[in-house]
VEXROBA-482700 format. One record per residue (C-alpha): residue number from 0; residue in three letters; x, y, z. Coordinates in Angstrom, 1 decimal. Each point is the difference from the previous one (the first is absolute). Example, Ala and Ser with C-alpha at 12.3 -4.5 7.8 and 13.67 -1.06 7.14 Angstrom:
# residues 2
{0 ALA {12.3 -4.5 7.8}};
{1 SER {1.4 3.4 -0.7}};
# end
This chain:
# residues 378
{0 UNK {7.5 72.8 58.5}};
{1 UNK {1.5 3.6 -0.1}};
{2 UNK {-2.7 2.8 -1.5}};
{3 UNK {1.5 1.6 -3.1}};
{4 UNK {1.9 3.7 0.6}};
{5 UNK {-1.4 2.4 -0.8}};
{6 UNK {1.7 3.2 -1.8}};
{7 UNK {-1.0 3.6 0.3}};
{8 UNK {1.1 3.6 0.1}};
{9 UNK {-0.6 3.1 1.9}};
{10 UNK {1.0 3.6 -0.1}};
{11 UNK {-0.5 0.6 3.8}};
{12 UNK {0.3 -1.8 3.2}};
{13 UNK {-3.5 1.1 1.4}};
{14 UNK {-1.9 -3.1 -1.4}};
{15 UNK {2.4 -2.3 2.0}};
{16 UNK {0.4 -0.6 3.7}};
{17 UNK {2.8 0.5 1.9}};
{18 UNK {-0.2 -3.2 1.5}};
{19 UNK {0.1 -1.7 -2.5}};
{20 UNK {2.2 1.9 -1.8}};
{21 UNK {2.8 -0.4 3.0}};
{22 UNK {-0.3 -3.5 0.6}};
{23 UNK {2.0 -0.7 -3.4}};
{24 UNK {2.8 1.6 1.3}};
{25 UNK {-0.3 -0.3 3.8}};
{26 UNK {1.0 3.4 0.9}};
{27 UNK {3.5 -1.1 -0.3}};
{28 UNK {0.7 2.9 -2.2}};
{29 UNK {-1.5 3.2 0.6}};
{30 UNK {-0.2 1.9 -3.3}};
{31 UNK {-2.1 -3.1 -1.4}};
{32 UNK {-2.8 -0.1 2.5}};
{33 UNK {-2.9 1.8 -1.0}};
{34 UNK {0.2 3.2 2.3}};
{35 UNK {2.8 1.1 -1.9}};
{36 UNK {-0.6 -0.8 -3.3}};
{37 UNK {-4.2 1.3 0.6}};
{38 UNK {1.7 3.4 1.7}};
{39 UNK {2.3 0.4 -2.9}};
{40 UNK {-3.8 0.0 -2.9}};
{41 UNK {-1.7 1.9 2.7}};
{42 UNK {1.6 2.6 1.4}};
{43 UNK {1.4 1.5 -3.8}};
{44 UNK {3.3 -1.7 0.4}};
{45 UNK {-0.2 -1.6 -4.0}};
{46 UNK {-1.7 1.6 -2.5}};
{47 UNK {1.5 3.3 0.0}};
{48 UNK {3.5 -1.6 -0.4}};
{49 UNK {-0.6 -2.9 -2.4}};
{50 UNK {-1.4 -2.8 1.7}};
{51 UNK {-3.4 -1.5 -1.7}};
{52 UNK {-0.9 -3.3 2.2}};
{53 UNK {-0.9 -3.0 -1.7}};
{54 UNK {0.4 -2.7 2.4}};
{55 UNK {-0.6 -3.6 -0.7}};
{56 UNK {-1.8 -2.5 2.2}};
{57 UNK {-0.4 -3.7 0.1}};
{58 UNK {-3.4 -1.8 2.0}};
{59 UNK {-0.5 -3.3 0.7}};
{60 UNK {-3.4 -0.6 0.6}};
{61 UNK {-0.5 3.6 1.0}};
{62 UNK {2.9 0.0 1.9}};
{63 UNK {3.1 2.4 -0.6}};
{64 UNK {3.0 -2.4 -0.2}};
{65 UNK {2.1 2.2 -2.4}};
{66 UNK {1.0 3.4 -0.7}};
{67 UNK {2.6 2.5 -2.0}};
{68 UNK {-0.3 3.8 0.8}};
{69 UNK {0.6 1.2 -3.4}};
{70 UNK {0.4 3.7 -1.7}};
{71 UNK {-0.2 1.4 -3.0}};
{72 UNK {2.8 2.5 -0.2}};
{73 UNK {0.6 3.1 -2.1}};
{74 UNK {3.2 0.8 1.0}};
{75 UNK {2.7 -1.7 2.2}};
{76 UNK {-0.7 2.1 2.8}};
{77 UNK {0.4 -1.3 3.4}};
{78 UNK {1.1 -3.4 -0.8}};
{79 UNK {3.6 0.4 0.8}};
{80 UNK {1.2 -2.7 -2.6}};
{81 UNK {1.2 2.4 -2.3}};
{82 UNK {-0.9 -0.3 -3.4}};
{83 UNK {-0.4 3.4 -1.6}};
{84 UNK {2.7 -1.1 -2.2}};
{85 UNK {-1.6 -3.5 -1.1}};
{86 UNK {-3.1 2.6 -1.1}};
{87 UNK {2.0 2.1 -1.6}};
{88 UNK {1.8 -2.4 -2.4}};
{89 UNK {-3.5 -1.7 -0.7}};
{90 UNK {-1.0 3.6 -1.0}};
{91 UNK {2.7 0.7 -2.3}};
{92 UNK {-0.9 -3.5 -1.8}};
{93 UNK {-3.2 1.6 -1.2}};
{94 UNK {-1.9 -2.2 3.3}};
{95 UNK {-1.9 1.5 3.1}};
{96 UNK {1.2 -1.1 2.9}};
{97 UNK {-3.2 1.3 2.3}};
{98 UNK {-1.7 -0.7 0.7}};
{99 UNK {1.1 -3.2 2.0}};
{100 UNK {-1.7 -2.4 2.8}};
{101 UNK {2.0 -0.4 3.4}};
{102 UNK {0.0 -2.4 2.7}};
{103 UNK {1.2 1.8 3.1}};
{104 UNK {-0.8 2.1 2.9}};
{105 UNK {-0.6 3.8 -1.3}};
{106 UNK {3.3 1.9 1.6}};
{107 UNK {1.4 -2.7 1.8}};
{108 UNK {3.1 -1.5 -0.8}};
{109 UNK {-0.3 -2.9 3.1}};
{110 UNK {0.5 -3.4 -1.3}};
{111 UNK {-3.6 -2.2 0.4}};
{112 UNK {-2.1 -2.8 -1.8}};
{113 UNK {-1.4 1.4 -2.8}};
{114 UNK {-2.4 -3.7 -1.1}};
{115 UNK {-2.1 0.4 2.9}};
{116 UNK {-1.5 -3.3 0.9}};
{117 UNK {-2.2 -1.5 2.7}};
{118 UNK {1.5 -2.5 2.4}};
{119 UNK {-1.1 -3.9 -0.8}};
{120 UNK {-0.8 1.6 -3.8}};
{121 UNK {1.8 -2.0 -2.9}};
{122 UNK {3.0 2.8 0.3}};
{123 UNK {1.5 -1.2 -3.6}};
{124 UNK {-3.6 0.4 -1.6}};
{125 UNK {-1.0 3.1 1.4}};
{126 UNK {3.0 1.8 -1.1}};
{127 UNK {-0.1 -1.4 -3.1}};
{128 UNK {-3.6 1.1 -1.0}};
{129 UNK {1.3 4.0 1.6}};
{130 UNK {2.4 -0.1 -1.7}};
{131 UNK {-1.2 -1.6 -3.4}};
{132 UNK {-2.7 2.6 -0.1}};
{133 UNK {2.7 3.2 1.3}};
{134 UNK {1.0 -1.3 -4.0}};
{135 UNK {-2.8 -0.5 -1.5}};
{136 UNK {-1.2 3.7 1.1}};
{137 UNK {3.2 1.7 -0.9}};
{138 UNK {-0.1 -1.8 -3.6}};
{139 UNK {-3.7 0.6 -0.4}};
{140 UNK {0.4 3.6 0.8}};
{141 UNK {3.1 0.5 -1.9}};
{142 UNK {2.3 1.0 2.3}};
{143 UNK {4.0 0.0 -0.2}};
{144 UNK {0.3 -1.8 3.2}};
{145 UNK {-0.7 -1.4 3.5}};
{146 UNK {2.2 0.5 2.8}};
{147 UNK {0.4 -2.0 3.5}};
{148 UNK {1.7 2.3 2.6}};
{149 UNK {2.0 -0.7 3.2}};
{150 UNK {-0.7 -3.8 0.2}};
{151 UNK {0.2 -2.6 2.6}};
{152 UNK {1.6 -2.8 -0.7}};
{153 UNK {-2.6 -2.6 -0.5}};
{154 UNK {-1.1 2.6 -2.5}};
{155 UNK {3.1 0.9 -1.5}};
{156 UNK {0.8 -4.0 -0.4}};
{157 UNK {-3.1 -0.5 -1.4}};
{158 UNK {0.1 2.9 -2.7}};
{159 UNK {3.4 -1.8 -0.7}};
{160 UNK {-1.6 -2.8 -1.1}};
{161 UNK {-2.7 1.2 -2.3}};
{162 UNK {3.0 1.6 -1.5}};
{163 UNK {-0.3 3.5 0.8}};
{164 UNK {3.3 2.4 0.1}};
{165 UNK {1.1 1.0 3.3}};
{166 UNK {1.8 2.6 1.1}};
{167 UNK {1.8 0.2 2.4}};
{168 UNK {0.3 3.2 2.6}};
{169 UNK {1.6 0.9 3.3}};
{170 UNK {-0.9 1.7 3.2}};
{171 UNK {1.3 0.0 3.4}};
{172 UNK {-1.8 -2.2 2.7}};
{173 UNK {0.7 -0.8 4.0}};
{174 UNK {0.3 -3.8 1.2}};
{175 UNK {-0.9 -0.1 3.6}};
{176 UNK {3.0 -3.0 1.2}};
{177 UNK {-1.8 -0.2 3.8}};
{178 UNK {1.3 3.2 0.9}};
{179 UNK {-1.0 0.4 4.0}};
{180 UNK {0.2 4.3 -0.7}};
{181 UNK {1.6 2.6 -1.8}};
{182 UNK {2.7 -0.4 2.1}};
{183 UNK {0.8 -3.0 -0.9}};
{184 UNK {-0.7 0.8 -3.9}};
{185 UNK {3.0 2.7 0.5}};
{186 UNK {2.4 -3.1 1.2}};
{187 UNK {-0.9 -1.9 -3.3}};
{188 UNK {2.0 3.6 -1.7}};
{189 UNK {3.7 0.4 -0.8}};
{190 UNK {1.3 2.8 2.2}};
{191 UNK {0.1 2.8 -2.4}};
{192 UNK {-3.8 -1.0 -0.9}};
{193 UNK {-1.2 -0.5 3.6}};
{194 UNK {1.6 3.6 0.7}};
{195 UNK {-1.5 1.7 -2.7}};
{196 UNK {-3.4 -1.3 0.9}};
{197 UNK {0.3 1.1 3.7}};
{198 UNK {1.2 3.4 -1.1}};
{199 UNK {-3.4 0.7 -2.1}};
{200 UNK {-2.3 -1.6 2.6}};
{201 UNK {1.9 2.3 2.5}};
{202 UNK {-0.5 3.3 -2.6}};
{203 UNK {-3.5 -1.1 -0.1}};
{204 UNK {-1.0 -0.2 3.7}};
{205 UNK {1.7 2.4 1.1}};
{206 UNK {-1.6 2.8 -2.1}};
{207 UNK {-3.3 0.0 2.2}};
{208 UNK {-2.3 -1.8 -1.8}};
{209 UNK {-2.0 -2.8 2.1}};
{210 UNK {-0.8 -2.6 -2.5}};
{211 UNK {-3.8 -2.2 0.0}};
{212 UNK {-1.0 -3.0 -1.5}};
{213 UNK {-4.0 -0.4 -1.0}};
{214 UNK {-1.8 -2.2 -1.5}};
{215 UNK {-3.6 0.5 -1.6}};
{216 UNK {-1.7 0.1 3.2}};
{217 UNK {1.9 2.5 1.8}};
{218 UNK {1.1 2.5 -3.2}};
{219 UNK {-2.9 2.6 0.2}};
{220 UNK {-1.6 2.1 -2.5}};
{221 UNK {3.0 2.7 0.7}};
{222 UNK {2.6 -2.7 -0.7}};
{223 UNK {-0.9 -1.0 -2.9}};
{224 UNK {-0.4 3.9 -1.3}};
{225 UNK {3.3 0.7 0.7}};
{226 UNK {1.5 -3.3 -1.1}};
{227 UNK {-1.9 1.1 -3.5}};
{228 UNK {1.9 3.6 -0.1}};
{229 UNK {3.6 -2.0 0.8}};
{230 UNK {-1.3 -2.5 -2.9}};
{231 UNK {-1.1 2.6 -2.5}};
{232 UNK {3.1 2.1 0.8}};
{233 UNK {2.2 -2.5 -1.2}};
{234 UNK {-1.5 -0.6 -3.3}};
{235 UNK {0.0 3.9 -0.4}};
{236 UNK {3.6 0.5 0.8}};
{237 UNK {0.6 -2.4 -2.7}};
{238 UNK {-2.3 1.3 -2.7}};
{239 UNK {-1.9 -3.0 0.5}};
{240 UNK {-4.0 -0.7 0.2}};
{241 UNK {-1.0 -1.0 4.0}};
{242 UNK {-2.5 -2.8 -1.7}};
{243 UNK {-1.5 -1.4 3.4}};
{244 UNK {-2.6 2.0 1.9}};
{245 UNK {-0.4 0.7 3.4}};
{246 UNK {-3.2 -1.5 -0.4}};
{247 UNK {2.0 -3.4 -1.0}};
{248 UNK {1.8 0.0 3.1}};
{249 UNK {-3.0 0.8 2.0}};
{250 UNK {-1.8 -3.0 -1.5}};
{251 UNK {3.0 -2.4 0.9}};
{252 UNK {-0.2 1.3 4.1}};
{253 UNK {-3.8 -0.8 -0.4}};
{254 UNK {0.4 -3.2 -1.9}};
{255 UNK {3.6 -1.8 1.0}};
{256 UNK {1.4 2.2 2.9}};
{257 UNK {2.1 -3.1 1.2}};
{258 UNK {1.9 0.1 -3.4}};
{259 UNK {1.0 3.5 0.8}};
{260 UNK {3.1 0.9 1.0}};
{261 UNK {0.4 4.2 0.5}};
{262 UNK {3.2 0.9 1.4}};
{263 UNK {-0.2 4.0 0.8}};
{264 UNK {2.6 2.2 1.4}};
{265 UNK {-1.0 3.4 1.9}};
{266 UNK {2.0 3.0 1.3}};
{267 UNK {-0.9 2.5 2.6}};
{268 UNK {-2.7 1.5 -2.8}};
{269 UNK {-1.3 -2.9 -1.3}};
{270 UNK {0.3 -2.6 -2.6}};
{271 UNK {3.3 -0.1 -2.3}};
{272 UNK {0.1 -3.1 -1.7}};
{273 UNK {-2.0 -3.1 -0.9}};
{274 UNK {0.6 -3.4 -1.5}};
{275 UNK {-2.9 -2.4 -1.2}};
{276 UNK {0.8 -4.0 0.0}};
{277 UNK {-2.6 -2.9 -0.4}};
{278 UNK {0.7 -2.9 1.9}};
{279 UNK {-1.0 -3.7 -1.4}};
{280 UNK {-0.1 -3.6 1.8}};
{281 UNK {3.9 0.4 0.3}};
{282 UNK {1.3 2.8 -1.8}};
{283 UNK {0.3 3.7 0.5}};
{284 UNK {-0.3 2.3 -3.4}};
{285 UNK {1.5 3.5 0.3}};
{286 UNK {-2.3 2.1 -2.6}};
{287 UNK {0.1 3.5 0.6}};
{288 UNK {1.8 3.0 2.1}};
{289 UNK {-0.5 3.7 0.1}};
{290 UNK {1.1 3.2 2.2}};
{291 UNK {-0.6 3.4 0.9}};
{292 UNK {3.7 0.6 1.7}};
{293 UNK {3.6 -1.9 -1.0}};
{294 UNK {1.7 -0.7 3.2}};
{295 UNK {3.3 -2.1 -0.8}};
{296 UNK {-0.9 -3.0 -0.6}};
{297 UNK {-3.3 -0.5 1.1}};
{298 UNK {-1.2 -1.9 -3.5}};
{299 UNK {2.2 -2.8 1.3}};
{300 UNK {-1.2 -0.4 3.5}};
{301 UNK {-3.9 0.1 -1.1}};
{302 UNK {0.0 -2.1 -3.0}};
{303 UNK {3.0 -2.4 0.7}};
{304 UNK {1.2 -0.2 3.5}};
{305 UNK {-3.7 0.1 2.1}};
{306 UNK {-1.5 -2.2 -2.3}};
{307 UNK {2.8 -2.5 -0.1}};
{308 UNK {-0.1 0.3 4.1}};
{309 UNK {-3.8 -0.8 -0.7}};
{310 UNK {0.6 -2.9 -1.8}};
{311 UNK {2.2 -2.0 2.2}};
{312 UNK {-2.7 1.0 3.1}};
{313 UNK {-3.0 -1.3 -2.3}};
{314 UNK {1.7 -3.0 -1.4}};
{315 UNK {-0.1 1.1 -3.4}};
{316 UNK {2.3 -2.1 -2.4}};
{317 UNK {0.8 3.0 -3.0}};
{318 UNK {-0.1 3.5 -0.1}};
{319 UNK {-0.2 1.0 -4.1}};
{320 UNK {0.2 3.6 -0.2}};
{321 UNK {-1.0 0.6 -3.2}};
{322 UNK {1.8 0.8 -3.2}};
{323 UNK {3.7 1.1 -0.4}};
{324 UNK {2.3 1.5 2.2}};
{325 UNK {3.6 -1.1 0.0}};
{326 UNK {0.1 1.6 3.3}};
{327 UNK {-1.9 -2.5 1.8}};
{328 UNK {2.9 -2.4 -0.2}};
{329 UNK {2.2 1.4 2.6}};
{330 UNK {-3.1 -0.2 2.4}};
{331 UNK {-0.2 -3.7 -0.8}};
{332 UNK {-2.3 -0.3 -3.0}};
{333 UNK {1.6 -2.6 -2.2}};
{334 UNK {-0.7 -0.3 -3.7}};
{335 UNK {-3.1 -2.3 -1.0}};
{336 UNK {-1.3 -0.9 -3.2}};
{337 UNK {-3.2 1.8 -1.2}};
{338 UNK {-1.9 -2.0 -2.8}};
{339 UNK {-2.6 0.9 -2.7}};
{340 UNK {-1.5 -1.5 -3.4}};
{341 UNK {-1.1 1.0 -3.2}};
{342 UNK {-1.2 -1.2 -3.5}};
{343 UNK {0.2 2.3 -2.9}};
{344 UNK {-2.8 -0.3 -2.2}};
{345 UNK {2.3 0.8 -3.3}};
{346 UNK {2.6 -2.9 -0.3}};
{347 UNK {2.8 1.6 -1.8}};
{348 UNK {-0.1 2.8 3.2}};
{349 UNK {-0.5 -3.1 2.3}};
{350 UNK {3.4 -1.7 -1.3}};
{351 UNK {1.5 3.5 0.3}};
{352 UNK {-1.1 0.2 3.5}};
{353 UNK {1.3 -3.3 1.0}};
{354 UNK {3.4 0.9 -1.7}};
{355 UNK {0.4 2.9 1.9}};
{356 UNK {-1.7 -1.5 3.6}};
{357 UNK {3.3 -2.5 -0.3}};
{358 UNK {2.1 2.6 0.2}};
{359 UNK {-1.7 1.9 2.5}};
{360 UNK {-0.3 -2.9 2.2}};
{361 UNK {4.1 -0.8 -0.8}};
{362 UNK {0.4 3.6 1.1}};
{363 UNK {-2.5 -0.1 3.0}};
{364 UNK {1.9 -2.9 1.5}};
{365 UNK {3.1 1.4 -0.3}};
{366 UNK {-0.9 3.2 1.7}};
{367 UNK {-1.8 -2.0 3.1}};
{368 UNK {3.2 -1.8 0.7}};
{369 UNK {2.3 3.0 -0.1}};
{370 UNK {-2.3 1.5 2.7}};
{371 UNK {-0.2 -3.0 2.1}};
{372 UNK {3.5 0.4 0.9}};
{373 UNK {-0.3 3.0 1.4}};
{374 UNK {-2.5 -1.0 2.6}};
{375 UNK {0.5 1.0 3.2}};
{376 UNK {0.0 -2.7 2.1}};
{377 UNK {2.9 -1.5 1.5}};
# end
């Protein structure tokens, strides 16, 4: 006879093991295993922006079988399933909107499981229980809402069930179909597409900048400062808050340095450009890029075209290089379906919410089908 789960909640991933925290999700996802998510509380990643951990665990006979990394939000800040609109209309109804609870990975838009749960473990019970008390805390507490963010699609099916409102997103991800190189990628192209390609790789390599590949083990201490200034200078540029350390990525070449995927370009004087991906069991996620210097076209050859060489070398299956970007379609990112799920405390809003999420997902469809036919393959 099975023990009885066991329910509890933490605001903090130092009581837990990394172990056993990675064995529910068998490092298949990187932004789920505990060196992320433990970098992200420790190194001043969360708090500062929003982000109040309240993570729920399930034991079973003292062992972890079940888990939901869980936020209380005040704002919708780095969540990238925008709904600073949603808040606003609960405002104006006399309601307030934060502060809410989140299911996701703080500023990453990568699709992943969500319902984390142990292999062997009763998968319908554990995530039932999670998610159960994700409700019971949001009602308890008297917030508007709970959100689920960029999930898989056991998750997303499940959520389905239980009745939650989906919604329905797009970005643009890379299928790897056996491709023997990048070569042989280019022959998959129309002509105009294939030219255009060659062209910017051509721009790229001819400007003088030798391009390396590192992972955690070989970026040093200097890498990873510089990476940091290209990262922060991109936010800046933008008005924007650099949220991550350099202390973050620091932890993640001490902790998962085979995840890590740095792709740096140099010049004659040094270091010009840098682009941060995370690799998984078989995909590739493009997270972050940054430089000093703007040769022509050199964005594309460091996030797009030496990563996508990478993949085919390393066998990976899918290359998802984060959010938006129309412009990654004529390099052979095809439109894919993002999901998330939410349940609105207040039911009149809820039935509002679901009114407009039909025609948002009406509209969403439509707009994934126009740009599949401009791909450019043959």
């Amino acid at each position: 006879m099975n023990a009885p789960l066991q329910l509890s909640q933490v605001n903090s991933l130092k009581s837990i093991a990394a172990d056993a925290w990675n064995q529910l999700s068998s490092k298949q996802n990187p932004f789920v295993r505990y060196e992320f998510l433990a970098a992200l509380e420790e190194h001043n990643c969360l708090r500062p922006f929003g982000w109040q951990p309240l993570h729920l665990l399930v034991h079973e006979a003292d062992v972890l079988v079940g888990a939901l990394p869980l936020y209380a939000k005040s704002n919708s800040y780095g969540e990238f399933v925008f709904d600073w609109a949603w808040a606003s209309a609960y405002e104006r109804g006399g309601g307030a909107y934060y502060p809410k609870l989140v299911a996701a990975v703080p500023y990453t838009p990568a699709t992943g499981p969500r319902l984390l749960v142990a292999p062997g473990a009763d998968q319908a019970a554990v995530k039932k229980l999670l998610l159960q008390a994700a409700l019971q805390f949001a009602q308890n507490a008297n917030l508007s809402s709970l959100h689920f963010l960029f999930t898989d699609q056991a998750d997303t099916e499940f959520l389905q069930a239980q009745g939650w409102l989906l919604r329905l997103g797009c970005q643009f991800h890379w299928q790897n179909q056996g491709y023997r190189d990048f070569a042989d990628y280019l022959e998959r192209f129309s002509s105009k597409k294939r030219k255009q390609i060659k062209r910017e790789r051509r721009d790229a390599q001819g400007c003088g900048v030798t391009i390396e590949i590192l992972d955690g083990q070989s970026a040093s201490e200097a890498h990873w400062r510089v990476f940091h200034q290209f990262y922060s200078s991109t936010f800046e540029r933008k008005s924007g808050v650099p949220t991550l350390s350099l202390a973050f990525f620091q932890a993640l070449a001490r902790t998962m340095p085979e995840a890590i995927v740095l792709v740096m370009a140099r010049d004659a004087q040094g270091y010009v450009a840098g682009a941060f991906n995370l690799r998984g069991s078989d995909t590739l996620y493009g997270r972050h890029y940054g430089c000093s210097e703007h040769y022509r076209h050199l964005h594309f050859e460091v996030c797009y075209y030496q990563t996508l060489a990478y993949c085919m070398t390393q066998g990976l299956q899918r290359f998802e290089a984060g959010a938006q970007g129309e412009h990654k379609l004529s390099r052979g990112f095809l439109p894919t379906p993002t999901w998330s799920a939410h349940w609105l405390c207040d039911a009149h809003f809820s039935r509002q919410i679901q009114g407009f999420l039909q025609q948002e997902t009406l509209a969403m469809h439509d707009y994934m089908q126009e740009l599949q036919a401009h791909a450019p393959f043959k």
